[in-house]
DSSP file (Angstrom, degrees, kcal/mol; ACC not computed):
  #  RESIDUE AA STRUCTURE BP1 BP2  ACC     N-H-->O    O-->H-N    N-H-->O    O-->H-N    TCO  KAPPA ALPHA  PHI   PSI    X-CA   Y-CA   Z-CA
    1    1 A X              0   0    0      0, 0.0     2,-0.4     0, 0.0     0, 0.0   0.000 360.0 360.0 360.0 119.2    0.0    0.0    0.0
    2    2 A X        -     0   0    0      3,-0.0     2,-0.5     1,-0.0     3,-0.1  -0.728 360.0-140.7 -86.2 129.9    1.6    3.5   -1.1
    3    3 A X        -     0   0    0     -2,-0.4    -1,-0.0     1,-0.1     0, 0.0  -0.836  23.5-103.6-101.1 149.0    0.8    6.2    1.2
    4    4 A X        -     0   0    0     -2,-0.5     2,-0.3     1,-0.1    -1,-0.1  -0.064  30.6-138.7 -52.3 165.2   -0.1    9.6   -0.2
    5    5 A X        -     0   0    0     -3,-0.1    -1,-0.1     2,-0.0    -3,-0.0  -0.782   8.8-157.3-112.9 143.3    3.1   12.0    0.4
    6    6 A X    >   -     0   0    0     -2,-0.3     3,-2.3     3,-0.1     8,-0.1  -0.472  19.4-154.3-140.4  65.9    1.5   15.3    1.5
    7    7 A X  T 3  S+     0   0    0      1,-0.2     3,-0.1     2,-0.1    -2,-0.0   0.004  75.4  22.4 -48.5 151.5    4.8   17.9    0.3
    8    8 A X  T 3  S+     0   0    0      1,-0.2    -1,-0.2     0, 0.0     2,-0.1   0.088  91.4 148.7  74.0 -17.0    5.3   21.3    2.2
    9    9 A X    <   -     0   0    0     -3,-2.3    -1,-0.2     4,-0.1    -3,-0.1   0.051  41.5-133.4 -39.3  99.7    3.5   19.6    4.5
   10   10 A X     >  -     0   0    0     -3,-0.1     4,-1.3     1,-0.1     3,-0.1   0.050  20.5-115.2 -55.5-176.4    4.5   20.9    8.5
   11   11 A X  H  > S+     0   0    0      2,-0.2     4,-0.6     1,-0.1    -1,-0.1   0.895 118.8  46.3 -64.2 -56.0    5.3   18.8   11.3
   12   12 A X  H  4 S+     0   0    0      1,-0.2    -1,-0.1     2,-0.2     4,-0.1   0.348 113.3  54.2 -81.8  -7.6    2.1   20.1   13.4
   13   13 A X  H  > S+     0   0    0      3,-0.1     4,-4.3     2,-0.1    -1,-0.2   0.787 110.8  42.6 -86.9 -43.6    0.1   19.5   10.1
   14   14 A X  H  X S+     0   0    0     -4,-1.3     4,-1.1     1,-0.3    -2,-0.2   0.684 113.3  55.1 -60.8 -15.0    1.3   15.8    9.7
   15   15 A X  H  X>S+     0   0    0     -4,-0.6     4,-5.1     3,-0.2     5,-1.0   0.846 110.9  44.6 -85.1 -57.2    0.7   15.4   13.5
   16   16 A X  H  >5S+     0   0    0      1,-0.2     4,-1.8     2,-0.2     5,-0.3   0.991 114.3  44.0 -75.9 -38.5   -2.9   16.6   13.1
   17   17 A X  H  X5S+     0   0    0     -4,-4.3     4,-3.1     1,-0.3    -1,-0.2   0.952 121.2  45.2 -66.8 -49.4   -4.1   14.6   10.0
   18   18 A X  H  X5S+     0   0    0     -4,-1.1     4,-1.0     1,-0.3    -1,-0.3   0.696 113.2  43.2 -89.9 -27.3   -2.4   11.6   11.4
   19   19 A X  H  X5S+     0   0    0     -4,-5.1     4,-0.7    -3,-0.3     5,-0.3   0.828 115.1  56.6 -77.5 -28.8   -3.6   11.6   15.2
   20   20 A X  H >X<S+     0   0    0     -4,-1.8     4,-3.8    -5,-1.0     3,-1.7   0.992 107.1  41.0 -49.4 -75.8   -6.9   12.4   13.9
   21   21 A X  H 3X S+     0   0    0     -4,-3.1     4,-4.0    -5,-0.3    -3,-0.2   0.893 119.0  49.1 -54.6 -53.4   -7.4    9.3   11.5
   22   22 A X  H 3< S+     0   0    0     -4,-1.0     4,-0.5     2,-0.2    -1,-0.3   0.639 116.6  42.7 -72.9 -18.0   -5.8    7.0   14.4
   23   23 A X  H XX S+     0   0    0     -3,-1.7     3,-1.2    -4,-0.7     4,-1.1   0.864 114.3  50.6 -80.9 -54.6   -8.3    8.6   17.3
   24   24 A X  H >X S+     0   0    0     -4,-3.8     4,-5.9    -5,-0.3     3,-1.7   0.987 115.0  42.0 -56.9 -45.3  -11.1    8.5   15.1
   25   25 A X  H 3< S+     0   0    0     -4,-4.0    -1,-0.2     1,-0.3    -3,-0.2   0.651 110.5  53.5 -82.7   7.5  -10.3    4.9   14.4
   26   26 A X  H <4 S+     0   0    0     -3,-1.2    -1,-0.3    -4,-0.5     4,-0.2   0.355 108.8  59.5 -94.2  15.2   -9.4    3.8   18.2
   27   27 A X  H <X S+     0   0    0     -3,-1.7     4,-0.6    -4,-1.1     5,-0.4   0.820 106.2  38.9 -98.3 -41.2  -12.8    5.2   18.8
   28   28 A X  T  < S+     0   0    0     -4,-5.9    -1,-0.2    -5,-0.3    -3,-0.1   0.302 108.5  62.8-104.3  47.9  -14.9    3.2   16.6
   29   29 A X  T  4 S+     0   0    0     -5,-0.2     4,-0.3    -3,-0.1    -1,-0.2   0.375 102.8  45.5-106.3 -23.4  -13.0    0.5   17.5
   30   30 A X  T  4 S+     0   0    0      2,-0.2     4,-0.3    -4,-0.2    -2,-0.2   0.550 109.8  60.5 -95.5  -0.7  -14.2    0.9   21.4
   31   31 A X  S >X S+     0   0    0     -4,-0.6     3,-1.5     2,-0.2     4,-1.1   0.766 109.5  46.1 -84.0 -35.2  -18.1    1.4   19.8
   32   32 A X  H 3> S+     0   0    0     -5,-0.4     4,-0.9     1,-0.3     3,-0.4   0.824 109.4  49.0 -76.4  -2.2  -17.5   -2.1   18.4
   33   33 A X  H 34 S+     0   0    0     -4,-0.3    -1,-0.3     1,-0.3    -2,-0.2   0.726 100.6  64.9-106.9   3.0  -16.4   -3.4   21.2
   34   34 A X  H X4 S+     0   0    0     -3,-1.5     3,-0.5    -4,-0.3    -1,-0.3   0.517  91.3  64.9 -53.9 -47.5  -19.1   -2.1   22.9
   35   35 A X  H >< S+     0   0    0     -4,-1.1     3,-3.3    -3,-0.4    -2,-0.2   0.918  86.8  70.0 -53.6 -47.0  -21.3   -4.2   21.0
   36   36 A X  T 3< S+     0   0    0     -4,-0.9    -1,-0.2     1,-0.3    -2,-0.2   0.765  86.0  71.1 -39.2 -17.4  -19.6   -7.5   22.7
   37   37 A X  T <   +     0   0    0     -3,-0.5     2,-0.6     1,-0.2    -1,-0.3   0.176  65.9 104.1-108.1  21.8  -21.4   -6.4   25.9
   38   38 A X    X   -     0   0    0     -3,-3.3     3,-1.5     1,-0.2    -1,-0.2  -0.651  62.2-161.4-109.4  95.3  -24.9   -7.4   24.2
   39   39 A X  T 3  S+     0   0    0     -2,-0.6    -1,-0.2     1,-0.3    -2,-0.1   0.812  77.8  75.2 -49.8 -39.2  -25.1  -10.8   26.5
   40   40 A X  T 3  S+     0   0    0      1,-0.2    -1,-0.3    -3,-0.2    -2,-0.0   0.943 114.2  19.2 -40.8 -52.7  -27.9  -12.2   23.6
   41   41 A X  S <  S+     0   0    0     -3,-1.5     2,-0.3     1,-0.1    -2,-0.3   0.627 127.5  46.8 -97.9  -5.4  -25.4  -12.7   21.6
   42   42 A X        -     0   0    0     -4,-0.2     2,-0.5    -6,-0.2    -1,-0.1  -0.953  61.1-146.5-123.9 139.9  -21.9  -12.9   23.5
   43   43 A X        +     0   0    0     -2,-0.3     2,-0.3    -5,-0.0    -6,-0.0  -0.979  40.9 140.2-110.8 109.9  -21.2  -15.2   26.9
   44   44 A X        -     0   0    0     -2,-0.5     2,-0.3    -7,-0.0    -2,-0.1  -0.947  37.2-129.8-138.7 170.3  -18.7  -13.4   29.2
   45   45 A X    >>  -     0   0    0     -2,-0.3     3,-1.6     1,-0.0     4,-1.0  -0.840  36.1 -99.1-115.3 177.1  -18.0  -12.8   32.9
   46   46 A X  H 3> S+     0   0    0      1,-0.4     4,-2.7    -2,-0.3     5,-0.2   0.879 123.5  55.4 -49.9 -31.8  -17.2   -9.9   35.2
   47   47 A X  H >> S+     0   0    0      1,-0.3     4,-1.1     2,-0.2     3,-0.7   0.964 108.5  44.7 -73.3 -45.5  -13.4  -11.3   34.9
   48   48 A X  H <> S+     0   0    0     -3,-1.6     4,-1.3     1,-0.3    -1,-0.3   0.746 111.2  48.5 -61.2 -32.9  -13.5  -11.0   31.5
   49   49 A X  H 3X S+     0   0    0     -4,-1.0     4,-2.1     2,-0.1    -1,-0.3   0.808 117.4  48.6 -58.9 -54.8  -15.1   -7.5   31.5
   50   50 A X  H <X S+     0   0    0     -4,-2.7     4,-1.2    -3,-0.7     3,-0.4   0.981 104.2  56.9 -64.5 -64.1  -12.1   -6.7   34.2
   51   51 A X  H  < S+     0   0    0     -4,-1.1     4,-0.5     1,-0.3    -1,-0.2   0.630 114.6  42.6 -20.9 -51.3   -9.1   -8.2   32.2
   52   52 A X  H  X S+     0   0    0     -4,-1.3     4,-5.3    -5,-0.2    -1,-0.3   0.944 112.1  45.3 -67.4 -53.4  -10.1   -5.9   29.4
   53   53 A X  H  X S+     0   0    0     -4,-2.1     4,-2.3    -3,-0.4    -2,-0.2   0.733 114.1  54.1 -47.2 -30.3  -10.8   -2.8   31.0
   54   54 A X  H  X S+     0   0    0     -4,-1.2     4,-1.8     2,-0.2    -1,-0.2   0.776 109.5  44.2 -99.8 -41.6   -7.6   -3.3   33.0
   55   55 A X  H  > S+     0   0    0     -4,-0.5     4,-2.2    -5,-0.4     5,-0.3   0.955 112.8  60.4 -68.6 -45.9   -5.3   -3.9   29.8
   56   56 A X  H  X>S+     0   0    0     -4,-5.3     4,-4.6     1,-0.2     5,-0.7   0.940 110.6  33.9 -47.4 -48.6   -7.3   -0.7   28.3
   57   57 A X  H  X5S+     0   0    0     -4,-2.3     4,-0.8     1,-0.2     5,-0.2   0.857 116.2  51.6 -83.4 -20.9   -6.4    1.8   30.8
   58   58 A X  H  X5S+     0   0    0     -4,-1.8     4,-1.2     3,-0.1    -1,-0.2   0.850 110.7  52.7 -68.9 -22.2   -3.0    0.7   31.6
   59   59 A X  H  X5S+     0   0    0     -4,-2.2     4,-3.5     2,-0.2     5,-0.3   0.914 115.5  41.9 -64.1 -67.6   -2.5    0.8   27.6
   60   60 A X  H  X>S+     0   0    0     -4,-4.6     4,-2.9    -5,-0.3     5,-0.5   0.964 108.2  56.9 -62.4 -42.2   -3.8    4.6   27.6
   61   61 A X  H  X<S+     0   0    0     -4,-0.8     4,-2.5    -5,-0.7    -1,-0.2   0.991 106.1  53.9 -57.9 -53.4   -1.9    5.6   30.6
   62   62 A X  H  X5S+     0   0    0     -4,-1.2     4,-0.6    -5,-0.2    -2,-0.2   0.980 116.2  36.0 -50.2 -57.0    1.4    4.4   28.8
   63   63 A X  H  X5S+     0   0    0     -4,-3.5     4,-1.0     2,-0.2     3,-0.4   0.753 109.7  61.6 -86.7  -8.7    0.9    6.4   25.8
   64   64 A X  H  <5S+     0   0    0     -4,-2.9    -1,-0.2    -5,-0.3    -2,-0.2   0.838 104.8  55.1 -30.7 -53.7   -0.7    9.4   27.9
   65   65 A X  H ><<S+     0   0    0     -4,-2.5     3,-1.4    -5,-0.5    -2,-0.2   0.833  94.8  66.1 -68.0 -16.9    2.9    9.4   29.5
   66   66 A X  H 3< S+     0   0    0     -4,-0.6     2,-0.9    -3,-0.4    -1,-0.2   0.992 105.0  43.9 -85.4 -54.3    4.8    9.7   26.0
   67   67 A X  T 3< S+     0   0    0     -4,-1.0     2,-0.5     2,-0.0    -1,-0.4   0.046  89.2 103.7 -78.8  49.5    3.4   13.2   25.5
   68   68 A X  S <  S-     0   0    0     -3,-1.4     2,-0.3    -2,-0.9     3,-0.0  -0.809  76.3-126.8 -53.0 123.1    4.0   14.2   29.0
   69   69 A X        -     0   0    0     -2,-0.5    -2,-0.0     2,-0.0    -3,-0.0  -0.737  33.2 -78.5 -97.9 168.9    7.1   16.3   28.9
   70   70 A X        -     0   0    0     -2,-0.3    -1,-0.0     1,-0.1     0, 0.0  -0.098  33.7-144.8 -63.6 140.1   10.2   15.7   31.0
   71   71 A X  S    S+     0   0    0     -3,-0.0     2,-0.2     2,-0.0    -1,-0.1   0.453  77.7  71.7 -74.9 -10.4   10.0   16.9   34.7
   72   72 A X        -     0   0    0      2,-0.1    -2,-0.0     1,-0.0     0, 0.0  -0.628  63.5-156.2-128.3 153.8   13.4   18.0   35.1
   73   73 A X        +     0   0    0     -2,-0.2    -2,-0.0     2,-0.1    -1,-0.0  -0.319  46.4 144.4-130.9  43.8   14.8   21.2   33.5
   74   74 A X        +     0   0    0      2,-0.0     2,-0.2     0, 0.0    -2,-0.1  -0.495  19.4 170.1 -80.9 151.3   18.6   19.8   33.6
   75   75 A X        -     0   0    0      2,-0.0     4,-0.1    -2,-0.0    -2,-0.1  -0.885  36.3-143.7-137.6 165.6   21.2   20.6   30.7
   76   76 A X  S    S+     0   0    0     -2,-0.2     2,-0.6     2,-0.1    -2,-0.0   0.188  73.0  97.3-110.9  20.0   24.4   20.2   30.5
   77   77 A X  S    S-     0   0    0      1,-0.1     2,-0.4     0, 0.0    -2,-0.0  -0.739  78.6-106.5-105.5 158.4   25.0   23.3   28.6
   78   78 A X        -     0   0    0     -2,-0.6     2,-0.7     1,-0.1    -1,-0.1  -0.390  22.9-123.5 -70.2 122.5   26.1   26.3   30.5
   79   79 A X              0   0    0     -2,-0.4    -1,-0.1     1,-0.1    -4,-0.0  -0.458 360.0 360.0 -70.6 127.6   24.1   29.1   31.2
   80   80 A X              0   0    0     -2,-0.7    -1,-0.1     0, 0.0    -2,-0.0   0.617 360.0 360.0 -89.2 360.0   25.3   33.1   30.0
């Protein structure tokens, strides 16, 4: 699969098209999974329901922390 090249294109442009498409599509990925929780048609229990949930937020919490910026204002270059 060739993906489009999008020239002149900024940093902060490439950022928004591409966290956009990837939000939109972990979001209706959590509608579908959303369906699973209609018991007619799926058999789970509360452990399974935890197991997920559990993976989910520890999952978002990891990549929350990559845009966190660094706590610490150290350099090693010398201030004038």
């Amino acid at each position: 699969m060739v993906k489009p090249h999008f020239e002149g294109e900024t940093k902060e442009e490439k950022f928004k098209r591409i966290a956009t498409a990837r939000t939109l599509r972990l979001l209706e990925d959590l509608r579908l999974l959303g369906n699973c929780a209609n018991r007619g048609a799926y058999g789970y229990d509360e452990n399974d329901v935890i197991r997920i949930f559990s993976t989910l937020d520890k999952e978002l919490k990891r990549v929350k922390s990559l845009f966190d910026k660094p706590k610490t204002d150290f350099s090693l270059e010398r201030k004038r």
